[in-house]
C-alpha positions as a Python dict, from the first residue, in 0.01 Angstrom:
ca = {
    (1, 'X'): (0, 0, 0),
    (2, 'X'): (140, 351, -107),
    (3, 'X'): (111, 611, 123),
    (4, 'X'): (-28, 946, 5),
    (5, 'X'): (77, 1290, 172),
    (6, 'X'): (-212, 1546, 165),
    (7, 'X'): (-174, 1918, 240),
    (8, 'X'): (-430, 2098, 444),
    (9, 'X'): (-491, 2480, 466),
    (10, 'X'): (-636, 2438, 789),
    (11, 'X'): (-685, 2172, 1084),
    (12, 'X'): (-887, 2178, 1430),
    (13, 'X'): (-700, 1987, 1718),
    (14, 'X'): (-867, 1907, 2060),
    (15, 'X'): (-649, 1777, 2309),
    (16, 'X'): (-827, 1627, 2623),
    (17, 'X'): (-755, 1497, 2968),
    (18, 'X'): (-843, 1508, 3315),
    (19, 'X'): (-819, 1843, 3503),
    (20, 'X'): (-472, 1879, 3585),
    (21, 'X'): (-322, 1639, 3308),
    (22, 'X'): (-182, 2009, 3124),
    (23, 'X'): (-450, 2036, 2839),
    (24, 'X'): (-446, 2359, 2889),
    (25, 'X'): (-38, 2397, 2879),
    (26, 'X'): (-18, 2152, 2557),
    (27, 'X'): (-262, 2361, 2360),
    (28, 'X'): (-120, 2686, 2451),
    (29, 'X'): (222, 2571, 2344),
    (30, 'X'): (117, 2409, 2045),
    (31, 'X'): (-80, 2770, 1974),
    (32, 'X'): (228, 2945, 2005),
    (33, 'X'): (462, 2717, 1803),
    (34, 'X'): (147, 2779, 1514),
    (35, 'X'): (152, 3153, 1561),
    (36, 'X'): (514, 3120, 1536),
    (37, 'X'): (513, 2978, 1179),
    (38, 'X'): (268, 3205, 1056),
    (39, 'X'): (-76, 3062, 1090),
    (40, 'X'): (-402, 3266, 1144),
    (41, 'X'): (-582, 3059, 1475),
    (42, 'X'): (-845, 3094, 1709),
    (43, 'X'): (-907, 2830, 2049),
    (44, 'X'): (-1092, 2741, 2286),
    (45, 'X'): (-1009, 2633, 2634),
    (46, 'X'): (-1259, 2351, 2777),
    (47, 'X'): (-1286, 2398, 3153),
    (48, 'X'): (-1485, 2186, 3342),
    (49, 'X'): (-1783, 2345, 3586),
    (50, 'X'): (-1699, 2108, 3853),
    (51, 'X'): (-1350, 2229, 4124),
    (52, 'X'): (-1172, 1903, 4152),
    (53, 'X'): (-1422, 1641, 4003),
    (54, 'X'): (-1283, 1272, 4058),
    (55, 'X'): (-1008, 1163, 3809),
    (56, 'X'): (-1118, 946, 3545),
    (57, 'X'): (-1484, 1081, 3523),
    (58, 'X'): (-1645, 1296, 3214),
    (59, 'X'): (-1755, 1569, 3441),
    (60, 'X'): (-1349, 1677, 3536),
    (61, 'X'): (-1245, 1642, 3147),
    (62, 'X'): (-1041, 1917, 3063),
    (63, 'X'): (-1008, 2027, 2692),
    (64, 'X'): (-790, 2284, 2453),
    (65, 'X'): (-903, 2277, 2091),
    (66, 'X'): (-733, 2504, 1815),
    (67, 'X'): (-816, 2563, 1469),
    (68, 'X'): (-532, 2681, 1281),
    (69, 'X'): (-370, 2747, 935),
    (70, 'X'): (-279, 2955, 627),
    (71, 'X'): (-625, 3076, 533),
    (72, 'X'): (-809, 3343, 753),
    (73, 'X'): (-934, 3135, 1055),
    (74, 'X'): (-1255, 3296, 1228),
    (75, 'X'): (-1372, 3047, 1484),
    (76, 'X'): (-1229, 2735, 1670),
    (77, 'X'): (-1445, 2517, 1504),
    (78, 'X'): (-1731, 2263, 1595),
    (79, 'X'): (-1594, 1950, 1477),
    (80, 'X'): (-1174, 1831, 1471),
    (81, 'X'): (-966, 1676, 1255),
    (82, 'X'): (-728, 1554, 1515),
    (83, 'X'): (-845, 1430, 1846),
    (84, 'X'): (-598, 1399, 2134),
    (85, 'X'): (-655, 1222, 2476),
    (86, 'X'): (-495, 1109, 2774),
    (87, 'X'): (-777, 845, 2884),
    (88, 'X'): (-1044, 697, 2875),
    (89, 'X'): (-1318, 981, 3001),
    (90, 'X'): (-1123, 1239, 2750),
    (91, 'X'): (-1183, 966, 2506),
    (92, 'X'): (-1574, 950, 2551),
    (93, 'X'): (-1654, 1288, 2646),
    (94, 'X'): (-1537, 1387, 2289),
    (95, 'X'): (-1548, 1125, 2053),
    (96, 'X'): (-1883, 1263, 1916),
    (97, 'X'): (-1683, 1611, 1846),
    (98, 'X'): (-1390, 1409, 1574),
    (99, 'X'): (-1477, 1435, 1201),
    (100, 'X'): (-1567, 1107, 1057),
    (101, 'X'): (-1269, 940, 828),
    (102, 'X'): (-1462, 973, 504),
    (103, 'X'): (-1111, 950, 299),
    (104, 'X'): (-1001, 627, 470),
    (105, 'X'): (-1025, 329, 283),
}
């Protein structure tokens, strides 16, 4: 099987984890390194309501998603192209929120 390389002009990343796990550090680093190369962006950090909800539950999932790229970017997006978690719970809580793999075959 050959592999094929595809360029993008733009792609949403979530990255997910419990409270504490350093969503919120990853996707501002990973904003800056994109603002650093030139890419228009917008994000959105994912807070949970809850102060210190169990580990491992849906209700203290933490998220940072960021839509960036060479064409004028005007919102973070509803749905990502790359999905990132650190368990389970990050897993499930956003699932629903990845793109389905129409090119995959």
């Amino acid at each position: 099987m050959e592999r094929q390389n595809e360029v993008l002009d733009n792609v949403i990343i979530k990255f997910a984890g419990d409270s504490g796990d350093g969503m919120q550090l990853t996707g501002t680093q990973f904003t800056n390194t994109a603002a650093l190369f030139g890419n228009d962006l917008s994000t959105f950090p994912d807070f949970p309501a809850e102060i210190r909800a169990p580990q491992g539950t849906l209700a203290g999932v933490s998220g940072y998603q960021l839509h960036f790229g060479s064409v004028e970017i005007f919102t973070p997006g509803d749905f990502c192209d790359v999905l990132v978690v650190m368990n389970a719970a990050a897993l499930k809580a956003n699932i629903n929120f990845l793109k389905k793999a129409e090119r995959l075959s």
